[in-house]
C-alpha positions in Angstrom: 124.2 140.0 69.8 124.9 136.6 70.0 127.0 134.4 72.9 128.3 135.7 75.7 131.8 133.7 74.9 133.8 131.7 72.4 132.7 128.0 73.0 135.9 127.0 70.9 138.3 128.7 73.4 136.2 128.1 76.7 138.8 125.5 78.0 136.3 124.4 81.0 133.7 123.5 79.0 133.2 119.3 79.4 133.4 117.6 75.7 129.8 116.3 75.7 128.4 119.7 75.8 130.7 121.8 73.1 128.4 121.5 70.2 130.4 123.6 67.9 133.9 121.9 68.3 131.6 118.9 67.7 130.3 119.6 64.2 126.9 120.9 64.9 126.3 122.8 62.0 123.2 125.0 62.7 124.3 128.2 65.0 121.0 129.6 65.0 120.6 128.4 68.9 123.3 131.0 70.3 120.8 133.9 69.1 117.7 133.3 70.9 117.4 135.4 74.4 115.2 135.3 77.3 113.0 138.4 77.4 110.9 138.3 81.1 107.7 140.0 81.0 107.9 143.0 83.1 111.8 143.7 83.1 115.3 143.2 81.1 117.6 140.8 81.7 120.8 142.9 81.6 123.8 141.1 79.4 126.0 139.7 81.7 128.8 141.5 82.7 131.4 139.6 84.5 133.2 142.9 85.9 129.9 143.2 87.7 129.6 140.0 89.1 133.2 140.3 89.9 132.7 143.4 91.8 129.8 141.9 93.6 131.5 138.6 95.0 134.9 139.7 95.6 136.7 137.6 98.2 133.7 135.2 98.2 133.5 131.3 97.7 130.6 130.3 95.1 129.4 126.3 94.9 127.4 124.5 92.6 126.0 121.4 94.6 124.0 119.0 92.6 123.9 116.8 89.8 125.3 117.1 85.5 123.1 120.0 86.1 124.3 121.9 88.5 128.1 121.4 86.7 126.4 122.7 83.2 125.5 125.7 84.8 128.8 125.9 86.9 130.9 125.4 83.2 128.8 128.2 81.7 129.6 130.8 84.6 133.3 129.4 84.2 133.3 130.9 80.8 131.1 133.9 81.0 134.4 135.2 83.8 137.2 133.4 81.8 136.1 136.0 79.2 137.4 138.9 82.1 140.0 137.2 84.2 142.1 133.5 84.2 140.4 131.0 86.6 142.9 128.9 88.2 141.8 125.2 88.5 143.6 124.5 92.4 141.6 121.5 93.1 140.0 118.2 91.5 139.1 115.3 92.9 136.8 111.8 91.7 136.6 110.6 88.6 135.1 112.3 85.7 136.0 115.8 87.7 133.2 115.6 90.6 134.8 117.9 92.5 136.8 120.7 91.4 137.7 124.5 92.5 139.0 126.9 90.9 140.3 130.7 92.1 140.0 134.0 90.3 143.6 135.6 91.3 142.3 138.6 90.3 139.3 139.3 93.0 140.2 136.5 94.9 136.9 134.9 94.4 136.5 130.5 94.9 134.4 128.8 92.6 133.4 125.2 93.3 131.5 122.3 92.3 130.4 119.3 94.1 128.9 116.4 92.8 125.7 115.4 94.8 122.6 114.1 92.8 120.3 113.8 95.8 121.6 116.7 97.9 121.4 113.9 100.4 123.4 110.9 101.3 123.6 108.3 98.6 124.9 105.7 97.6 125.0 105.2 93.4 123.8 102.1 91.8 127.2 100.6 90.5 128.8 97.8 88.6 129.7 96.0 91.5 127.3 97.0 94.0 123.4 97.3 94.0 121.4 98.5 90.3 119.6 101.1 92.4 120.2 104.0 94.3 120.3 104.5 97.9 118.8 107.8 99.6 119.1 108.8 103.1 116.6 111.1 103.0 117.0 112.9 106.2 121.2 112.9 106.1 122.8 115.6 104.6 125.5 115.0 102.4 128.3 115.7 104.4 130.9 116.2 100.9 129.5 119.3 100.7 127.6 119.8 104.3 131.1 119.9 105.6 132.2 122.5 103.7 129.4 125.2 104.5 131.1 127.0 106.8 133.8 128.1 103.7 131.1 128.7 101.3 129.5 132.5 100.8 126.8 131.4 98.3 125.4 128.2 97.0 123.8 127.0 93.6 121.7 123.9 94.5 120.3 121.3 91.6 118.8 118.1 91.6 115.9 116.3 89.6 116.6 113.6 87.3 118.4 111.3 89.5 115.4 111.2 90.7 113.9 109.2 87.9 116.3 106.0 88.4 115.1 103.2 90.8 116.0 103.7 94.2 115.7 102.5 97.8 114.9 105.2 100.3 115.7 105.3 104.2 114.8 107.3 107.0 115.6 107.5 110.7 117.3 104.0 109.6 114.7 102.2 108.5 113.9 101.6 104.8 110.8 104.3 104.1 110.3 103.0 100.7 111.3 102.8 97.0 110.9 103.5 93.5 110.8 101.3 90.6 112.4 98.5 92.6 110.2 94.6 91.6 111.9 92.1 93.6 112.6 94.2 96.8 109.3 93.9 98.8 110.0 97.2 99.6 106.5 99.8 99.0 106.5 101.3 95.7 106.6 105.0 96.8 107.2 107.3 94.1 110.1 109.8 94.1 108.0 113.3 94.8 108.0 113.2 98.5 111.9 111.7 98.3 112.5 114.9 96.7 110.8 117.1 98.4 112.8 115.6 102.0 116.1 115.7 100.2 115.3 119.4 99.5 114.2 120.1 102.9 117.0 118.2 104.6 119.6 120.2 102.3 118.1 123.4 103.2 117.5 123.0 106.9 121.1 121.8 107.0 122.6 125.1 105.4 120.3 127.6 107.7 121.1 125.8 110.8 125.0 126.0 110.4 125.5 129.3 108.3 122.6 130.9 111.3 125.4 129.9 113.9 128.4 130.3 112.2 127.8 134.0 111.9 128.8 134.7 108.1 125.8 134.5 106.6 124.8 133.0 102.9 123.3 133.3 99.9 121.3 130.3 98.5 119.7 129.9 94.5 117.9 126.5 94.2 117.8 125.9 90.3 113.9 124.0 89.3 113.7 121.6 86.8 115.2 122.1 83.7 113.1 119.6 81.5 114.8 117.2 78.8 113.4 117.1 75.3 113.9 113.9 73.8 111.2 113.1 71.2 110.2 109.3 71.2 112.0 107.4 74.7 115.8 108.2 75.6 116.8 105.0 75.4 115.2 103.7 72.0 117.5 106.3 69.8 115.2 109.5 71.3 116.7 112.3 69.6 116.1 116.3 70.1 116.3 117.5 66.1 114.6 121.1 66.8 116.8 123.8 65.7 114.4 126.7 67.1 112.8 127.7 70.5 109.1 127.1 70.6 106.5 129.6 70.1 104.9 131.7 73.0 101.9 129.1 73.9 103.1 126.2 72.1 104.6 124.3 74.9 103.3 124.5 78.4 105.3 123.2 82.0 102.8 120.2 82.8 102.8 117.0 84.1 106.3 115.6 85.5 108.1 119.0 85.0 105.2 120.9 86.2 104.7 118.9 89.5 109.1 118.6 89.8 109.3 122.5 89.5 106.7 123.4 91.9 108.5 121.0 95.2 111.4 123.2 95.0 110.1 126.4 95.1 107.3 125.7 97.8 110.0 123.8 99.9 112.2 127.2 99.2 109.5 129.3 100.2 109.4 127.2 103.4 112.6 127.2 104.0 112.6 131.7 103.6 110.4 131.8 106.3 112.6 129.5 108.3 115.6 131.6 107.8 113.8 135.1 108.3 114.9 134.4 111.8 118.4 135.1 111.3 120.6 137.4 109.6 122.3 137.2 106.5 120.8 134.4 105.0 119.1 135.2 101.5 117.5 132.4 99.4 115.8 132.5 95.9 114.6 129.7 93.5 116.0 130.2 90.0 113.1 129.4 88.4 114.1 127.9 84.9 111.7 125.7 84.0 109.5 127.5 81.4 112.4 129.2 79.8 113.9 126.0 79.9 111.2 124.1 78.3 110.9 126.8 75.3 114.5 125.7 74.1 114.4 122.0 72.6 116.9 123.7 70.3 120.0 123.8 72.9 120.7 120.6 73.5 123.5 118.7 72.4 121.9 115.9 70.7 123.9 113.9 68.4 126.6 116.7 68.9 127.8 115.2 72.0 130.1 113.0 70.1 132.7 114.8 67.8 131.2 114.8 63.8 128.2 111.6 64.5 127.6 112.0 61.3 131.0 111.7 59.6 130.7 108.4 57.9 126.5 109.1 56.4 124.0 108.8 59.1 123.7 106.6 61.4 120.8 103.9 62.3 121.3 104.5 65.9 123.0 107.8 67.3 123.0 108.5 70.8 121.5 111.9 72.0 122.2 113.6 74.9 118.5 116.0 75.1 119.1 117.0 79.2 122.2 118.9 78.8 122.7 122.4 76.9 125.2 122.8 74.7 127.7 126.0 76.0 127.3 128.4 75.0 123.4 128.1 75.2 120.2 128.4 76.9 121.8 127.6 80.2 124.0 131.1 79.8 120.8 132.7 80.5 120.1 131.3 84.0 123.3 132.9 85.3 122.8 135.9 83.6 119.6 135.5 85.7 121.8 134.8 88.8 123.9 137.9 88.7 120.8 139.8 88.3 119.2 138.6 91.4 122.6 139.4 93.8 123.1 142.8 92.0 119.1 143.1 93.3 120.6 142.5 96.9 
């Protein structure tokens, strides 16, 4: 049937990720659809998910991810009703909200890549991140008692070097020579930031009284073929076969933290009322689709002038509309469930 929306009209879509306005000359991608094994994954309809969250605040917390999957839903219920942008804030649109006049429903995002407090590596300060991996991050923590449901997703921040600290003292690092810190690893760092953001949300919406619903998003694994930073590239232009591609190694291991920390954390919040959480389990049906990515498509026309020797590839991202269309559709399914 093809995409749920125009991705030429979509005004919310972000420029790296809007393939088509960009040139990329295959469509084939916007035809592919997630079939589960023992049930169908309805079309999504935003009258329904209107209906459903009326008078309701949504967030996306997280990293690029978690504001890929934010500009998909953004288009899916432009399609339906006018979303009102009524707040932005950082650079490069880190925090934004918009309002649905119509059902008076608040969509957010917040930009948090360790769910945790950080502090970025930057220009002028350290080349490695800081994690405190038992501190909320209080951009959005502070917010919780205003927010109905929450989409949370992290992962490949993870990757970059970092320094990691708990109960203030340094716990360790990753990828840091020249620190004399202990090489640690980022798997357990994860797993902490994920707990820490989780017990943070149960203890305050259990008091506050209003309830919530929580989706934590897995790992949605990149495809660059050859290393992303030596002119890796994603040139697929189908989904793999059933069996050809399994969830292994890195993605595997990333995939299964979050949803045995979020099974944790459900029978931590059986204890009160109103609190429903789910993992959005997209890694598999995310690792199927090295054909949604942006790739050279996340500059306008890279190959205008002949091709390039060196062409910068954006394989993490989905292009919109795209695979990433599906995990909502996914989303809506769930709360319609409820």
């Amino acid at each position: 049937m093809g995409p749920l929306y125009n991705g030429t009209t979509c005004g919310t879509i972000k420029e790296g990720q809007n393939c088509i306005t960009h040139g990329r000359p295959d469509l084939g991608y916007l035809y592919w659809r997630w079939q589960p094994s023992q049930c169908n994954l309805p079309r999504f309809d935003p009258n329904t998910f209107f209906n459903l969250l009326s008078n309701k605040h949504i967030a996306f917390v997280g990293d690029s991810m978690a504001r890929n999957q934010l500009e998909s839903l953004l288009c899916m219920l432009a399609t339906a009703s006018y979303p009102n942008l009524v707040y932005k804030n950082g650079e490069d649109n880190k925090f934004r909200r918009w309002h649905f006049a119509s059902h008076n429903i608040t969509v957010s995002v917040y930009w948090s890549p360790f769910l945790v407090k950080g502090v970025e590596k930057s220009k002028t300060g350290p080349d490695h991140n800081e994690l405190y991996v038992d501190v909320v991050d209080e951009r959005w923590g502070s917010d919780l008692e205003h927010i109905d449901m929450v989409v949370l997703s992290i992962g490949h921040w993870f990757l970059h070097p970092a320094v990691y600290y708990e109960g203030g003292s340094v716990l360790g690092c990753h990828y840091c020579p020249g620190l004399n810190h202990t090489e640690i690893g980022f798997y357990d760092v994860m797993r902490k930031a994920i707990k820490t953001a989780l017990k943070a949300i149960i203890e305050r919406k259990s008091t506050d009284g209003n309830g919530i619903d929580v989706f934590l998003t897995s790992f949605s694994p990149s495809h660059f073929e050859g290393e992303w930073d030596k002119a890796g590239a994603c040139p697929k232009t189908k989904p793999y076969e059933e069996g050809e591609k399994m969830v292994e190694g890195m993605d595997a291991d990333m995939r299964s933290i979050a949803i045995e920390e979020m099974e944790a954390a459900k029978v931590n919040a059986k204890k009160f009322k109103g609190l429903r959480l789910e993992t959005l389990d997209v890694t598999k049906l995310s690792l199927m689709r090295p054909d949604g990515h942006p790739g050279p498509y996340m500059y306008p026309f890279p190959f205008a002038n002949g091709v390039q020797e060196h062409v910068q590839n954006d394989c993490v991202h989905w292009c919109l509309p795209g695979p990433i269309d599906t995990w909502n559709q996914i989303v809506l399914e769930v709360i319609r469930r409820w």
